[in-house]
N, C-alpha and C positions, 0 to 999 in steps of 0.2 A: 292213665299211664303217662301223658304227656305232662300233665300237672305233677304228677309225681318225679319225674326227671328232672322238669323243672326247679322242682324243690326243692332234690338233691343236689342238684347243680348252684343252687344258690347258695346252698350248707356247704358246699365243696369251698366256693371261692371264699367266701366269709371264713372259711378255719384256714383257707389258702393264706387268706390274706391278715387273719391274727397272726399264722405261726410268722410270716413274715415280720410283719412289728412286731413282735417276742424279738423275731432273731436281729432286728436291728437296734431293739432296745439294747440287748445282750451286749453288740458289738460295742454299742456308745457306751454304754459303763466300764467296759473293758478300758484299763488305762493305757495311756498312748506311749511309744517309746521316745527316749529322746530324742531319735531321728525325725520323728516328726515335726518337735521343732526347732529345728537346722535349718539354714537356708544357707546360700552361696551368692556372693555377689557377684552377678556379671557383667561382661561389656563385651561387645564384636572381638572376634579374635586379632590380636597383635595391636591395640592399640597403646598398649605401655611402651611398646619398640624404641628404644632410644632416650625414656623417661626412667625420672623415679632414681637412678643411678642403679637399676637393674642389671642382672649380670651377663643379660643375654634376651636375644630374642622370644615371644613366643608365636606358636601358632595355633594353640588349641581355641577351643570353641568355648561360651559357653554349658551351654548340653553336653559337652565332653570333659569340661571341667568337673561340672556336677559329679556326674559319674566316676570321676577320678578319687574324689573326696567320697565317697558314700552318700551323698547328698540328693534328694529329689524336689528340690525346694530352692527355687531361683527367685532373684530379686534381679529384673536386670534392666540396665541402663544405659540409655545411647550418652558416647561420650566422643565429644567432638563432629557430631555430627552424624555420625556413626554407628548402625547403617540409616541407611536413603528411608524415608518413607516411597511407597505402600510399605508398610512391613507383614503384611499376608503370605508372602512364600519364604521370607527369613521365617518368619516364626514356626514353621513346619516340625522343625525338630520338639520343639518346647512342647508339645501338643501330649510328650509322652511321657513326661514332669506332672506331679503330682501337685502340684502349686507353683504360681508363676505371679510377681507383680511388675508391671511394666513400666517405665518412666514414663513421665508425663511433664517432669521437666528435667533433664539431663543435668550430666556433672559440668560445675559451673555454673547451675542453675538457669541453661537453657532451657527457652520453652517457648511454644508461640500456642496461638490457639488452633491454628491447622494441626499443627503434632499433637492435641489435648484430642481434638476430633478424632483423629487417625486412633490414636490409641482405643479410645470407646468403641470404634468400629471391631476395632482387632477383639476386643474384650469380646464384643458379640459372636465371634467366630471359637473361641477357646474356652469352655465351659468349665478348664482349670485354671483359669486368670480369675486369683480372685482378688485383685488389690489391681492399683497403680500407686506410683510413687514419686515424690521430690527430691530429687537430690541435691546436695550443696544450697538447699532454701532459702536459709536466714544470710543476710550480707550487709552485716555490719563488722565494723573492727572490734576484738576484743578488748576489754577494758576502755571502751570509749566511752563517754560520757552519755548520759541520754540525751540529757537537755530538749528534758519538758517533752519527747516524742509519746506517745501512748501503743506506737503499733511501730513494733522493729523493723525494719528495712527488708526487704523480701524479693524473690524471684515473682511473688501474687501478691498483693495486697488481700487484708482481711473479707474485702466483699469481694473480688474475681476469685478466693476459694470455695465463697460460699456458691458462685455461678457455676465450679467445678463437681460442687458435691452433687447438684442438682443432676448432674450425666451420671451419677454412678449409680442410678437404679436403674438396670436395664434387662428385660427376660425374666421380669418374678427374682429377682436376684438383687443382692447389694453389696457392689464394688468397694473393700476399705481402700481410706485411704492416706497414706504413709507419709513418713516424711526423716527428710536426714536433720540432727541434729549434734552437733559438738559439743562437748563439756564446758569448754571456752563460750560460749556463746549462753548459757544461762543465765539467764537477765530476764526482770519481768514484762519486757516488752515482746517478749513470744509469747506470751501467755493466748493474747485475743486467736494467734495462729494455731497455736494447739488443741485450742477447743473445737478446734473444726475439724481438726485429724483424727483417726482411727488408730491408729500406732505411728512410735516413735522408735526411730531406731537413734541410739546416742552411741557414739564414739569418743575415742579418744586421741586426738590427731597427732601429738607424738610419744614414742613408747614409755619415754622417762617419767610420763604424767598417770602413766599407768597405777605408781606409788600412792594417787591420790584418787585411785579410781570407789573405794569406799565412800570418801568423801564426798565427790562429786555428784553421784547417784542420789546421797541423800538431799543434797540441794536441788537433785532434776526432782523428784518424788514432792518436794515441797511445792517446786512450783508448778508441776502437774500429778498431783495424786492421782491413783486409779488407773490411771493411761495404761493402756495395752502398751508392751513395750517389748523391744529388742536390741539387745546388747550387740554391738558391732564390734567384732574382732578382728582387728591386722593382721595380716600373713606379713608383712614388710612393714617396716616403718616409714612410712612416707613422709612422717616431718621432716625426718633428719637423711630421708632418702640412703640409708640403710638396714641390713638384715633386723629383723625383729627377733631378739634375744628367744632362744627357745624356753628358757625360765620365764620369760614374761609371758609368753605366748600359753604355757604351762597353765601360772598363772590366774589369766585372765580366764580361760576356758572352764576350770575347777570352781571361781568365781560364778561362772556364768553358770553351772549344773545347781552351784548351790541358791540362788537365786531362784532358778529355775522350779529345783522342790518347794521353794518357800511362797511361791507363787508371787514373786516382786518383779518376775519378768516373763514373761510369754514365749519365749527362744532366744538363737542366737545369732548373730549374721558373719558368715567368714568371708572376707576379701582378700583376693578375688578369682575367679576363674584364672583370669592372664596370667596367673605364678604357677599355675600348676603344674608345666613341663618343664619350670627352669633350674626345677633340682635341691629346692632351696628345701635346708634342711629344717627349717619351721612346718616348711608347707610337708615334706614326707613325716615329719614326728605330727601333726594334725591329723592328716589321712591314719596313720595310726591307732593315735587317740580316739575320733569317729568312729572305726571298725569295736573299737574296746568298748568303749561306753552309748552307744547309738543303741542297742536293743534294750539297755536298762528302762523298767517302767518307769512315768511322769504319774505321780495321781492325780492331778485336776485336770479337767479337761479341758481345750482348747472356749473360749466365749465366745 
């Protein structure tokens, strides 16, 4: 009898545990919505305050930003210092965000190796942090000459990335890892930096160059094929430090859905949380748009 229940107890968990993978297979075939891949950039609440030639203060949060936009997908980044490390009780909120990538080296391309540690720690505690990221990286002049360099100027050099990657296995798990990149800045001397990254998010730094955003793309594609990538989209224009035309912003978003089917880019990134209480009529025709096209299916799945 006892051999018998046994039996059945092991027939039990065994078909427990097929229909399980059945049902998880199921899920992952199922195609994913656009919301999925949406992300929102972030920074500490109110640091644009007085910048940018914005029309007004803000206050919101990150995590409130998200939520403002439909968004559960944060990319976010200390700017200016901002906030203090520990960041273990800041990050509280985030914990309830569906994906989360952390800087690791801040706008401006701040970064030291305490804040590189700090972060990996924090990675240990958020088992939806699945990235860290660079921002402002590459830091040369546009259209500057090379002259004869083989490795572009950088917030890391080519081997302190590669000591980087080396943290991002941590818990059975592996941390991607990201990185900012401008249109303006395509030159083959990123190439040795790219290969060490995981995704590339490319922008476009002022709105009028948006005209050439076809263009540009094909030239990042040449010089990194294949790359997981993500399209960064302005809420504002900050070249010119004013409003981001809502036909560009249009635009570029309709670009980034069509790319997006065509599997040429992986998602999309909107900047940034701090616009989202100042009323700015890009940022509410966005929220908009998210709500409209955010549940339409993606077919490929996420790599």
């Amino acid at each position: 009898m006892e051999a018998a229940a046994t039996t059945l107890g092991s027939f039990t968990l065994l078909a427990l545990c097929a229909a399980v993978g059945f049902a998880s297979a199921a899920s992952a075939a199922e195609p994913q919505k656009i919301r999925d891949r949406m992300w929102v950039w972030g920074h500490d609440a109110g640091v644009y305050n007085g910048q940018w030639g914005l029309p007004g203060n803000s206050r919101i949060t990150p995590v409130e930003g998200a939520e403002y936009l439909g968004v559960s997908n944060v990319i976010f980044i200390r700017y200016e210092g901002r906030p203090k490390p520990p960041f273990s009780a800041y990050a509280q909120p985030f914990k309830g965000l569906k994906r989360v990538m952390w800087s690791v080296t801040g706008a401006g391309g701040a970064t030291s190796e305490a804040e590189r540690s700090e972060v990996v720690a924090l990675a240990r505690e958020m088992p939806n942090m699945t990235g860290v990221f660079m921002d402002d990286f590459f830091q040369f002049t546009a259209g500057a000459a090379a002259g004869g360099e083989a490795e572009a100027a950088a917030a890391l050099s080519v081997e302190q990335l590669r000591q980087v990657r080396r943290q991002l296995t941590l818990d059975g798990r592996r941390l991607d890892l990201g990185v900012t990149l401008y249109t303006h800045q395509l030159d083959p001397r990123i190439v040795p930096h790219l290969a060490l990254c995981d995704v590339v998010s490319l922008w476009t730094w002022k709105a009028e160059d948006l005209d050439r955003l076809d263009g540009n793309f094909a030239r990042y594609e040449k010089l990194a094929p294949g790359k997981r990538t993500l399209l960064g989209l302005y809420m504002w224009d900050f070249g010119t430090n004013r409003p981001m035309p809502v036909e560009r912003m249009k635009k570029q978003c309709e670009q980034a859905v069509e790319w997006l089917r065509q599997g040429r880019i992986e998602g999309m990134i909107f900047l940034a949380t701090n616009l989202c209480d100042l009323r700015l009529q890009t940022v509410e025709w966005t929220r908009r748009w998210v709500a409209e096209v955010g549940d339409q299916p993606v077919p490929r799945p996420l790599r």
